[in-house]
SESEBA-926155 format. One record per residue (C-alpha): x, y, z; residue in three letters. Coordinates in Angstrom, 2 decimals, always signed. Example, Ala and Ser with C-alpha at 12.3 -4.5 7.8 and 13.67 -1.06 7.14 Angstrom:
BEGIN
PT        px        py        pz   code
PT    +12.30     -4.50     +7.80    ALA
PT    +13.67     -1.06     +7.14    SER
END
This chain:
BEGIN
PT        px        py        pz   code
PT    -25.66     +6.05    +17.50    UNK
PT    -28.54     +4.37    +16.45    UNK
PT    -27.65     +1.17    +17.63    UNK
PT    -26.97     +2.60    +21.11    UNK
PT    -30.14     +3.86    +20.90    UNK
PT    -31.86     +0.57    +20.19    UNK
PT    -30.28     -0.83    +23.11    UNK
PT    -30.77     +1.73    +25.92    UNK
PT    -34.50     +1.21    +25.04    UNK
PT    -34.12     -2.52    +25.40    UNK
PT    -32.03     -2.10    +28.54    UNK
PT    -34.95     -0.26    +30.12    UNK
PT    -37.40     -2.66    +29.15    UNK
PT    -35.38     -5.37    +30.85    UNK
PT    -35.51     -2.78    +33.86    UNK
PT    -39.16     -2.71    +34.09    UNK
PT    -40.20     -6.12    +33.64    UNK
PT    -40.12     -8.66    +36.09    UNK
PT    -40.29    -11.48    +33.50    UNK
PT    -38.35    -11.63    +29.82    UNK
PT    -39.99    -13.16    +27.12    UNK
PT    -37.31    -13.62    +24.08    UNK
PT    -39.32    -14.45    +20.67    UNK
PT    -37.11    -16.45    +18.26    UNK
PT    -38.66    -17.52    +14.57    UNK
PT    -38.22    -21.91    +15.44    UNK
PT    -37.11    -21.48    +11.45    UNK
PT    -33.87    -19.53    +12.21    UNK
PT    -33.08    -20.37    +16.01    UNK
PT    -29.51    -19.28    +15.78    UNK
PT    -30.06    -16.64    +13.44    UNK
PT    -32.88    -14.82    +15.43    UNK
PT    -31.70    -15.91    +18.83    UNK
PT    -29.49    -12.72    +20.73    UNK
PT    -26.56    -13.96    +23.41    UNK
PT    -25.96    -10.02    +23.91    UNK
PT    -29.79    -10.08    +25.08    UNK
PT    -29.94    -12.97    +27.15    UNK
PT    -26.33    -12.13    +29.14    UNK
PT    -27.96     -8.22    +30.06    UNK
PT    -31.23    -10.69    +31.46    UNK
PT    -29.16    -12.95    +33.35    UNK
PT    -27.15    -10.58    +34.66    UNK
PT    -30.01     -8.89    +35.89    UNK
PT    -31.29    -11.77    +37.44    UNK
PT    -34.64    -12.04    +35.91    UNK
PT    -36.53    -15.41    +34.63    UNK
PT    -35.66    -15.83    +31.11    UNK
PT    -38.08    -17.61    +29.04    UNK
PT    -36.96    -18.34    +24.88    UNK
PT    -40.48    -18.53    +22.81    UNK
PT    -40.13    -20.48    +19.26    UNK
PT    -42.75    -18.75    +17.26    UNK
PT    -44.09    -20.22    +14.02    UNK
PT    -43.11    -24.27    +15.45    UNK
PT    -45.82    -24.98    +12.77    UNK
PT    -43.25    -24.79    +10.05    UNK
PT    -40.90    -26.98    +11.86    UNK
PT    -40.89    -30.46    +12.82    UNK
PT    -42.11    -31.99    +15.70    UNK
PT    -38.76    -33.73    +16.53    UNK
PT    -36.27    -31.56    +15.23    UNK
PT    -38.25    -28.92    +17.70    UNK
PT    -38.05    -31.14    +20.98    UNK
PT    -34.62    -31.74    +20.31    UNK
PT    -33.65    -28.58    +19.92    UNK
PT    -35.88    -27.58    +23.36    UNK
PT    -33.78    -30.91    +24.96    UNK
PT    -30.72    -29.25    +24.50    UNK
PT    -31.36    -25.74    +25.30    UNK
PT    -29.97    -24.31    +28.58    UNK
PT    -32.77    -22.17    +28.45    UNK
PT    -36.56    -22.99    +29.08    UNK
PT    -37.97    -23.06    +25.78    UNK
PT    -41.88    -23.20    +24.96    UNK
PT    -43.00    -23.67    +21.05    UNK
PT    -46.07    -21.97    +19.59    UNK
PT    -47.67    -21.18    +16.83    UNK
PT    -49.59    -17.26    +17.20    UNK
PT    -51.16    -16.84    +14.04    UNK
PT    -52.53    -21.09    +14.73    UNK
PT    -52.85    -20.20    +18.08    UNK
PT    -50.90    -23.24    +19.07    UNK
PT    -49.52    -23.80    +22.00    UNK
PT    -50.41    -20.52    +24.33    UNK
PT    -52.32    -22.65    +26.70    UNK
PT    -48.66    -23.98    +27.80    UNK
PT    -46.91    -20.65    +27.25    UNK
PT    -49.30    -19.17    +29.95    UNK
PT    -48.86    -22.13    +32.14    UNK
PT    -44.89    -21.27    +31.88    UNK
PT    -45.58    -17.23    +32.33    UNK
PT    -47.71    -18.20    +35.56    UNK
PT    -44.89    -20.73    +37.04    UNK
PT    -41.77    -18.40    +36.59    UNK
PT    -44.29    -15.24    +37.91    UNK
PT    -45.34    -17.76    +41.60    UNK
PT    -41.86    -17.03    +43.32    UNK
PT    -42.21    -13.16    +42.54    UNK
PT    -45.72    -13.01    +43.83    UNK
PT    -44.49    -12.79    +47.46    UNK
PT    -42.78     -9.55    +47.04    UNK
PT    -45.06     -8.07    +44.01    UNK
PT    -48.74     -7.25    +43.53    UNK
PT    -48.15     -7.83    +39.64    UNK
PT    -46.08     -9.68    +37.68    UNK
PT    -44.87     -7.44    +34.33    UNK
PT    -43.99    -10.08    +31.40    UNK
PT    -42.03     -8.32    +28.57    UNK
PT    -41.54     -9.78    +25.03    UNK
PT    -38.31     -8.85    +23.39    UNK
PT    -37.07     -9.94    +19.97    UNK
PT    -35.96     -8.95    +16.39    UNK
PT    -38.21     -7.27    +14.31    UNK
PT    -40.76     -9.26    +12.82    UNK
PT    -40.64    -12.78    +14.82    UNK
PT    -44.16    -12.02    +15.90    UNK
PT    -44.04    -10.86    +18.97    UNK
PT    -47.36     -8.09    +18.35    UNK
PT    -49.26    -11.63    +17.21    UNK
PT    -48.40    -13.04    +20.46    UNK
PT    -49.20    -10.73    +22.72    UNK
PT    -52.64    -10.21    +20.60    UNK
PT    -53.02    -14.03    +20.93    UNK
PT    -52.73    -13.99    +24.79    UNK
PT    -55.21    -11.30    +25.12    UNK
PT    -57.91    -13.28    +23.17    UNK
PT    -58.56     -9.92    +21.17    UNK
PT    -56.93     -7.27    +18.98    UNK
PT    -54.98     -5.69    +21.95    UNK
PT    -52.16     -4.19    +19.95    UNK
PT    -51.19     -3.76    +16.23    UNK
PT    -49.64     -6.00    +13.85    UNK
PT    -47.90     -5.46    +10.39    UNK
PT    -44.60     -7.22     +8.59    UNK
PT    -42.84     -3.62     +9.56    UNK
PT    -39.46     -3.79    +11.43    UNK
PT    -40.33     -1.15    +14.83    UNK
PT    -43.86     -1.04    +14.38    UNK
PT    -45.05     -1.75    +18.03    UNK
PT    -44.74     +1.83    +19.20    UNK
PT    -45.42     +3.30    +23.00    UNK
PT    -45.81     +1.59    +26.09    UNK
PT    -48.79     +0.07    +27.85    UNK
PT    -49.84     -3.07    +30.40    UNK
PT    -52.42     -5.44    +29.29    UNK
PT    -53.51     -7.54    +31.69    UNK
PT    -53.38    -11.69    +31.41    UNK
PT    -54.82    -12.25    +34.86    UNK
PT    -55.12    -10.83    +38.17    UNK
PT    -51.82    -10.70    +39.03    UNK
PT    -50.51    -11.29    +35.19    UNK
PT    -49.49     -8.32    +33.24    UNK
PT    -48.00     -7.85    +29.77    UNK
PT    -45.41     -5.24    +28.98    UNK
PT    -46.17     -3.70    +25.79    UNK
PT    -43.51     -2.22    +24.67    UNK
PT    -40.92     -1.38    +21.55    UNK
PT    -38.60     -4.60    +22.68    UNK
PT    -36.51     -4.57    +19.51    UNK
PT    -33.32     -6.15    +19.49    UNK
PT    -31.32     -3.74    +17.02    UNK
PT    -29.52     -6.06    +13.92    UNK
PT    -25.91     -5.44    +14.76    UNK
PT    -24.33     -5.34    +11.56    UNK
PT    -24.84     -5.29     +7.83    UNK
PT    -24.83     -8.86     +6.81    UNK
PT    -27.32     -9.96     +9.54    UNK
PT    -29.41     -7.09     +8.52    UNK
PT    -29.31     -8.49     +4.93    UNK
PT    -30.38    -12.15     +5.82    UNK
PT    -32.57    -11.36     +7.91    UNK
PT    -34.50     -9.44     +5.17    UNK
PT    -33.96     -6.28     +6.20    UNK
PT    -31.80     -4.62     +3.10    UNK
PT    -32.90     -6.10     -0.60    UNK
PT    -30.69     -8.76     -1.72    UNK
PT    -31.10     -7.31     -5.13    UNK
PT    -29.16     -3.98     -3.98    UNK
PT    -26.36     -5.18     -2.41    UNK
PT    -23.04     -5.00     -3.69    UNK
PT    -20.63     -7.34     -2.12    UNK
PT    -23.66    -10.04     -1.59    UNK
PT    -20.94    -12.80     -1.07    UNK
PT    -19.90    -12.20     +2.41    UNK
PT    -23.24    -12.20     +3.81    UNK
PT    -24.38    -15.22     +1.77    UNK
PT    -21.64    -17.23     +3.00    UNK
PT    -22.54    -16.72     +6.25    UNK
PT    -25.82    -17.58     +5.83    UNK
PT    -24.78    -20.45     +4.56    UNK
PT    -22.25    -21.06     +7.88    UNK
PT    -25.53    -20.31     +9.92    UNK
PT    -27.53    -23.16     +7.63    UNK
PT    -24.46    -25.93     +8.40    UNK
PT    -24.48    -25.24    +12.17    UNK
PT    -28.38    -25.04    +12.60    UNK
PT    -29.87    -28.07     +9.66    UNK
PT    -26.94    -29.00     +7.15    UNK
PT    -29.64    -31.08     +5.64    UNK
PT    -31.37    -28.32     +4.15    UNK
PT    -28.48    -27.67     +1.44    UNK
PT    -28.77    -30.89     +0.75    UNK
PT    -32.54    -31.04     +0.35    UNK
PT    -32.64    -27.90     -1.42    UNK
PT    -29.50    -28.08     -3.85    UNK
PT    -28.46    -32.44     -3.65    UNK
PT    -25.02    -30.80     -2.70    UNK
PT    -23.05    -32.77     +0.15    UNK
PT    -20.27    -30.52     +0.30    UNK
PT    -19.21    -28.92     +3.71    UNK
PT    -16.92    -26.03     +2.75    UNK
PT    -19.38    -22.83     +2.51    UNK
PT    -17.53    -21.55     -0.65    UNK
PT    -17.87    -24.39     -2.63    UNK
PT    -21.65    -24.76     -1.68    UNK
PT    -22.21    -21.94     -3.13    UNK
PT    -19.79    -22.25     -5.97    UNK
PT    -21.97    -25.50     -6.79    UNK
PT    -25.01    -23.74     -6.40    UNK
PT    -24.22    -21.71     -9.07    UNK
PT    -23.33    -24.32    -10.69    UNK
PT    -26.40    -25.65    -10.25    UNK
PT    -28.42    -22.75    -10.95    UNK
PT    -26.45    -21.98    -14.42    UNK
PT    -24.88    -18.68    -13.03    UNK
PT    -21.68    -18.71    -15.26    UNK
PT    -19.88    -16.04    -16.51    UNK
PT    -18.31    -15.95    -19.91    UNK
PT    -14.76    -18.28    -19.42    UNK
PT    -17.08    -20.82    -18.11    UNK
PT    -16.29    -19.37    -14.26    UNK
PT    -19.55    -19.25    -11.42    UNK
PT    -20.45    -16.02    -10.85    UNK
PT    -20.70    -15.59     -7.25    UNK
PT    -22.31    -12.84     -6.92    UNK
PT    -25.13    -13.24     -9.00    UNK
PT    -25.28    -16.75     -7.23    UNK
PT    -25.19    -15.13     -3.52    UNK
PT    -27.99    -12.44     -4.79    UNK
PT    -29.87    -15.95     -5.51    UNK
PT    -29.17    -17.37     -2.48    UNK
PT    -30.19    -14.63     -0.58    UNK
PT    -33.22    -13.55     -2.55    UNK
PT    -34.28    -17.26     -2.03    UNK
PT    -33.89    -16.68     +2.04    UNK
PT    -35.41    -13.46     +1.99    UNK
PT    -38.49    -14.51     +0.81    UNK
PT    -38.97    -17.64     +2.32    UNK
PT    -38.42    -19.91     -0.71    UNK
PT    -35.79    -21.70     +0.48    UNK
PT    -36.46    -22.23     +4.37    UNK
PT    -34.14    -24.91     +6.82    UNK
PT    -37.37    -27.27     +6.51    UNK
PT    -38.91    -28.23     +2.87    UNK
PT    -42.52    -27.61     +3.08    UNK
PT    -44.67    -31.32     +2.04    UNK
PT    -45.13    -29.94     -1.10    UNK
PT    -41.29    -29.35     -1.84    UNK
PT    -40.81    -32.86     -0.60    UNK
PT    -43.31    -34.35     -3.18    UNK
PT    -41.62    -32.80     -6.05    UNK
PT    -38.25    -34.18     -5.09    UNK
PT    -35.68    -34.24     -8.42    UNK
PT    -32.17    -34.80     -9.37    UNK
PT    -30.32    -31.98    -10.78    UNK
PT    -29.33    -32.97    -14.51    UNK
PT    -28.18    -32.15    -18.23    UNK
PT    -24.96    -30.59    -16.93    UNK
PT    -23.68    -31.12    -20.58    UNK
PT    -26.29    -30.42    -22.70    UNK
PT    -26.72    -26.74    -20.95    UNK
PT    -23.02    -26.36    -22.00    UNK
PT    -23.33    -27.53    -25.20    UNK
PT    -26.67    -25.17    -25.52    UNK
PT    -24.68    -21.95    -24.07    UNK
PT    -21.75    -22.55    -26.65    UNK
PT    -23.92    -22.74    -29.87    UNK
PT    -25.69    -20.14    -28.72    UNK
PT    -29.33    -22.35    -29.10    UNK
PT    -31.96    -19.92    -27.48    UNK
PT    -35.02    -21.85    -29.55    UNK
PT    -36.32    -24.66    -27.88    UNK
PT    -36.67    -26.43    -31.02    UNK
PT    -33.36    -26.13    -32.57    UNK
PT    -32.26    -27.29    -28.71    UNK
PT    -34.53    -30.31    -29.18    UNK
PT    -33.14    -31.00    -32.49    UNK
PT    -29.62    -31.30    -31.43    UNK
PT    -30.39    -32.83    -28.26    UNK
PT    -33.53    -34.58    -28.56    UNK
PT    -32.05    -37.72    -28.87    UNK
PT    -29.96    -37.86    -25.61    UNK
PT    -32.21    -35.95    -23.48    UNK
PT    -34.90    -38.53    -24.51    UNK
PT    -32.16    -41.29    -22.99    UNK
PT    -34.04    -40.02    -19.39    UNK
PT    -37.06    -40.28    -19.86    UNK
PT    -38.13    -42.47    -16.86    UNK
PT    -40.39    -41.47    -13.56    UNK
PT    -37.21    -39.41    -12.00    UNK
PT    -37.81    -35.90    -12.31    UNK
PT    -34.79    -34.10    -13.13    UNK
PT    -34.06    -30.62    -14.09    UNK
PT    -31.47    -28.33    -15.15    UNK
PT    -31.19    -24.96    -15.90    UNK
PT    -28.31    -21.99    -17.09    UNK
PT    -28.56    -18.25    -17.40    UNK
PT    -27.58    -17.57    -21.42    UNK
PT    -27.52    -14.20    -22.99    UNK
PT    -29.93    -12.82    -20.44    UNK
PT    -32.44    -15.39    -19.99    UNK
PT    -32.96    -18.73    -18.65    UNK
PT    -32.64    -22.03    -20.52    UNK
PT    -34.69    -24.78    -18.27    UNK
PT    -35.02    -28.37    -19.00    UNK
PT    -37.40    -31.30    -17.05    UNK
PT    -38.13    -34.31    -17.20    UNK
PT    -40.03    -37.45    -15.42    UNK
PT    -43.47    -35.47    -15.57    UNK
PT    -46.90    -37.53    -16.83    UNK
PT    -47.92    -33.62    -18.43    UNK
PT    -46.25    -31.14    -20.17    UNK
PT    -47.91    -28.74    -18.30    UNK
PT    -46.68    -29.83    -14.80    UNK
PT    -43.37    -30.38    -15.81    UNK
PT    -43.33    -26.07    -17.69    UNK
PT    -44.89    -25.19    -14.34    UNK
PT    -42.31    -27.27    -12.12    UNK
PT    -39.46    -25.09    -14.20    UNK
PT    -41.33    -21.57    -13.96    UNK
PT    -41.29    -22.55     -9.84    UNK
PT    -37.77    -23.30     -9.69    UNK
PT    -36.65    -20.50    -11.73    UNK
PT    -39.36    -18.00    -10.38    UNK
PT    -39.79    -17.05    -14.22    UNK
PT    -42.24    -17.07    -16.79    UNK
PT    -41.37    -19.31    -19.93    UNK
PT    -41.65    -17.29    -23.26    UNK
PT    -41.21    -20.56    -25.57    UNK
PT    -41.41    -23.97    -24.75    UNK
PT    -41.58    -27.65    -26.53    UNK
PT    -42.16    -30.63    -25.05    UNK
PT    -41.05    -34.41    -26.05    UNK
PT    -41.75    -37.85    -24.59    UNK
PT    -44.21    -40.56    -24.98    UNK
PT    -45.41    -41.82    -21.41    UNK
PT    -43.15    -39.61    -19.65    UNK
PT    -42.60    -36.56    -20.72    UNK
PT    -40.17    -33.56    -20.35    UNK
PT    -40.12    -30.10    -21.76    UNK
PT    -37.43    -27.31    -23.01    UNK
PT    -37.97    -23.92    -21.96    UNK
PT    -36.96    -20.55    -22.49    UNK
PT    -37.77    -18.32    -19.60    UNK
PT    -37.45    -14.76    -18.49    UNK
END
């Protein structure tokens, strides 16, 4: 009923306005993009107009490209930089001309998921604080016109597109990932989602090349040192990772420059094995058995490894010139705080960590 609801309200907001604005985060294109949306606007016969919001976080290219191929008009900005409105009114003002003839104002409604920033846009446009904003899914309320020029005119209006179903609603933040209780469906398709929009980013993120989305995520579990007793990947935990990861922007379909900088290998595959079957939860007995082989990598590659064990996190890195930059490279990946740590190495130098 709700979702009925949702959509008579965005039906008559399509009915009002003369011009449809859809905001799309340029971070999730496909995933914040609605087909269901843009058939009711062409139907209707109205300009449609697709605004990337938050094109800062994205590259240049990868942006123009995906504008290139778009069978929609598609203008890139950046609200909160106020980047690129000078050319989103310029767009408003050319698909609003052929109207004028018949209209004495144009009404311009944005319409999007909760939370692309469509409140910061319209605020941007005004040039002051015309309307509200907060991180709150709904939270433009009532209805009002601002005016952009003489003939110009802004629909203000609760434009949400409703979130269909339950795993959409979970990547796109909207349900904890930490409470969910079959996480694996919805993490799989987020990964689906990642393949079709910027493969790369698994890649980037995890150094995994595979393509099947069940096996990326077995490997990131892998990866992460998710295993269950038997030696199996626990998927679950693994897609409450993944999707805890998504959720709060750590793990985005673009590295930031600083996640680029700190580029590693993932490593010590079999001394994390050897650590979970002894049992070794003291950094220095780990160093003591290992010492000697993890010592073998010391170079200037930074590699890391890490495995859930007994309820806390056993982390190894190496390739750092500090101690302290390669403990606070682990407590970053793990998004943990280490309780005991050692560190070994001459010129380079790694550490051992226990972290919870």
């Amino acid at each position: 009923m709700k979702q009925r609801k949702a959509w008579k309200v965005v039906r008559e907001v399509i009915d009002e306005a003369d011009v449809i604005v859809e905001v799309v985060d340029a971070r999730d294109p496909i995933g914040t993009r609605n087909r269901k949306l843009e058939k009711l606007v062409q139907e209707e016969g109205k300009p449609l107009l697709i605004v990337m919001n938050k094109a800062d976080l994205v590259p240049k290219e990868w942006a123009e490209e995906y504008k290139r191929k778009s069978e929609i008009p598609v203008v890139f900005i950046s609200a909160r930089e106020r980047k690129g409105t000078g050319i989103l009114r310029r767009e408003l003002k050319k698909l609003a001309k052929p109207l004028l003839d018949e209209k004495e104002k144009v009404k311009v409604a944005l319409i999007g998921y909760p939370n692309v920033g469509k409140s910061t846009i319209i605020n941007t446009l005004k040039g002051k604080r015309a309307v509200g904003t907060a991180p709150i899914p709904g939270y433009t309320k009532g209805k009002q016109l601002i005016r952009l020029s003489k003939k110009l005119w802004l629909l203000d209006s609760p434009g949400v597109v409703p979130i269909d179903d339950f795993d959409e609603l979970v990547i796109k933040g909207g349900f904890p990932a930490d409470k969910i209780e079959e996480p694996v469906k919805p993490a799989l398709k987020l990964i689906s989602r990642i393949l079709e929009t910027r493969r790369e980013a698994i890649t980037e993120k995890f150094g995994i090349e595979a393509e099947n989305e069940e096996e990326i995520l077995r490997q990131i579990g892998e990866k992460r040192g998710l295993i269950k007793a038997g030696g199996e990947v626990d998927l679950e935990e693994t897609a409450r990772w993944l999707l805890r990861e998504w959720q709060t922007g750590r793990f985005t379909l673009f590295a930031s420059e600083e996640e680029k900088s700190r580029d590693f290998v993932w490593d010590f595959k079999d001394v994390l094995e050897g650590v979970e079957k002894d049992l070794l939860l003291d950094p220095r007995r780990i160093l003591w058995k290992y010492g000697d082989q993890l010592k073998e990598k010391l170079d200037n590659q930074k590699r890391a490894g890490v495995r859930e064990i007994e309820g806390v996190t056993v982390g190894i890195a190496t390739g750092f010139k500090k101690c302290d930059s390669a403990l606070k490279f682990l407590e970053e990946l793990t998004g943990k705080s280490a309780i005991a740590s050692e560190c070994f190495g001459k010129k380079w130098k790694g550490v051992v960590a226990i972290l919870e």
